[in-house]
Every structure is written in structure tokens, then in C-alpha cells.
C-alpha positions in Angstrom: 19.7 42.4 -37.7 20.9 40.1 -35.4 20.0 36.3 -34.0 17.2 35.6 -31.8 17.6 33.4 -28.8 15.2 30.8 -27.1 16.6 29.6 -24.0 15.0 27.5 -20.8 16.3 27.9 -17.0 14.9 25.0 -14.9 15.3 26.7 -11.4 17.2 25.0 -8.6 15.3 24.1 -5.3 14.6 27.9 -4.0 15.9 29.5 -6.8 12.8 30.6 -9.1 12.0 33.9 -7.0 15.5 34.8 -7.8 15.7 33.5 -11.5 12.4 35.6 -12.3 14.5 39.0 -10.9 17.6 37.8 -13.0 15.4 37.4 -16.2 13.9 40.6 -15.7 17.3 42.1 -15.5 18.9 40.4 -18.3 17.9 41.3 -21.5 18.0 45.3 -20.6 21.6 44.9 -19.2 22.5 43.7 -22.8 20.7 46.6 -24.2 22.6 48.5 -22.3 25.7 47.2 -23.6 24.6 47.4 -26.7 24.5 43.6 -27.1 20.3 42.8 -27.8 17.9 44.7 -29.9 14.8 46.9 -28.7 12.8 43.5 -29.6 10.3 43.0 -27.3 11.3 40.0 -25.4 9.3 36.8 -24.4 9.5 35.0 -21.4 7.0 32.1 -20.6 6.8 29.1 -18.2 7.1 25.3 -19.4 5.7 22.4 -17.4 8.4 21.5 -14.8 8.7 25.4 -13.8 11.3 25.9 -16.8 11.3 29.6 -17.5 11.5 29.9 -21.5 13.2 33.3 -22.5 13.4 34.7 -26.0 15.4 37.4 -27.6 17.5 38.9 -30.3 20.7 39.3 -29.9 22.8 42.5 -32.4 25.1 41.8 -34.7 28.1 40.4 -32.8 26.4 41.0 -29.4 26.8 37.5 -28.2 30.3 37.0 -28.8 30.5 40.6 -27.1 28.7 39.9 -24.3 31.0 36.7 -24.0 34.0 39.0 -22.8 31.9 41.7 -20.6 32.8 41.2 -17.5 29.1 42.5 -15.8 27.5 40.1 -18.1 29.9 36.9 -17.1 28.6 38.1 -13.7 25.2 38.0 -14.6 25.6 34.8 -16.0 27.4 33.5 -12.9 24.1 34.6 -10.8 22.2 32.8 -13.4 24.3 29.4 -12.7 23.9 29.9 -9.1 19.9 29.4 -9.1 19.2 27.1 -12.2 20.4 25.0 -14.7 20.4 25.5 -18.5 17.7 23.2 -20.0 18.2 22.3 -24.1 14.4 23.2 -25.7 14.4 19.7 -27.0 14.0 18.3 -23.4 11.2 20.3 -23.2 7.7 18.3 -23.8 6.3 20.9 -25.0 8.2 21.1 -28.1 7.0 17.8 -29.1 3.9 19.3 -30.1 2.5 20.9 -32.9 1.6 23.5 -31.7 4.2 24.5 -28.4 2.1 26.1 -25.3 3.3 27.6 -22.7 2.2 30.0 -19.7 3.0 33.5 -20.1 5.0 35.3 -17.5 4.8 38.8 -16.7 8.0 40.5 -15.5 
């Protein structure tokens, strides 16, 4: 079993439409590495149009995917059209109960 994953992408100006195709390729390019597990995967939108992903990563899949070069491209896309937003500057953690819009891929 490995570690699951919750992160948030706040997409730069023009960048969602391109974060959404990146998110829906992610996850099954680590599959295909080898890197996540067949866990189905969540993705959901915060307030400020921050795209919440979760996952599970295999057992040493993360420091794996670290070192793969077509995943360090990925990732390099993924810088290109938003930034990396920390869950606790999200308001909706702040709540009890956390809600956020679901997004179909």
C-alpha cells in the first residue's frame, strides 16, 4: 500500500483548459510507470478555480517518479499553467465539513 496524495493547482490566467487535459493525463501516466495505484482518483474544484486532485501513490512511486524523465516533463507542463497551492490556504479546509465541486474528466 502506498501514500495517498491531496494536491491543489490554482491555474494561471488562461491556463485552466490546459490544467484540466494535464490532470486527466497525470495520474494514468504514473500508472503506467508503475508509480500510483488503480485507486480511483478524485479531482474537484475549490473556490478560486483551484483544481484539488487526490491519489495514491505505490510504494516508492513518488521518489520513482522523481527521477523519470516523462514525468519531470509532465510536471514541467504542470508549472507552465498553474501554481501549486498548500490545502491549508484553501478556505475550504477551514470547515468541518470540506466542500468542493466535483469535476468530471
Amino acid at each position: 500500500m502506498g501514500d495517498m496524495v491531496i494536491v491543489g493547482y490554482r491555474p494561471k490566467p488562461g491556463g485552466e483548459e490546459e490544467l484540466l487535459a494535464l490532470t486527466r493525463e497525470h495520474v494514468p501516466m504514473l500508472r503506467r510507470f508503475g508509480l500510483a495505484t488503480d485507486r480511483p482518483v478524485l479531482v474537484m474544484r475549490a473556490k478560486g478555480r483551484v483544481i484539488v486532485e487526490v491519489f495514491e501513490w505505490r510504494d516508492g512511486g513518488i521518489t520513482a517518479a522523481h527521477e523519470h524523465p516523462d514525468v519531470l516533463a509532465m510536471w514541467d507542463r504542470y508549472v507552465a499553467v498553474c501554481d501549486y497551492v498548500p490545502l491549508r490556504e484553501l478556505s475550504e479546509t477551514g470547515d468541518m465539513f470540506a466542500q468542493f465541486e466535483p469535476v468530471d474528466l
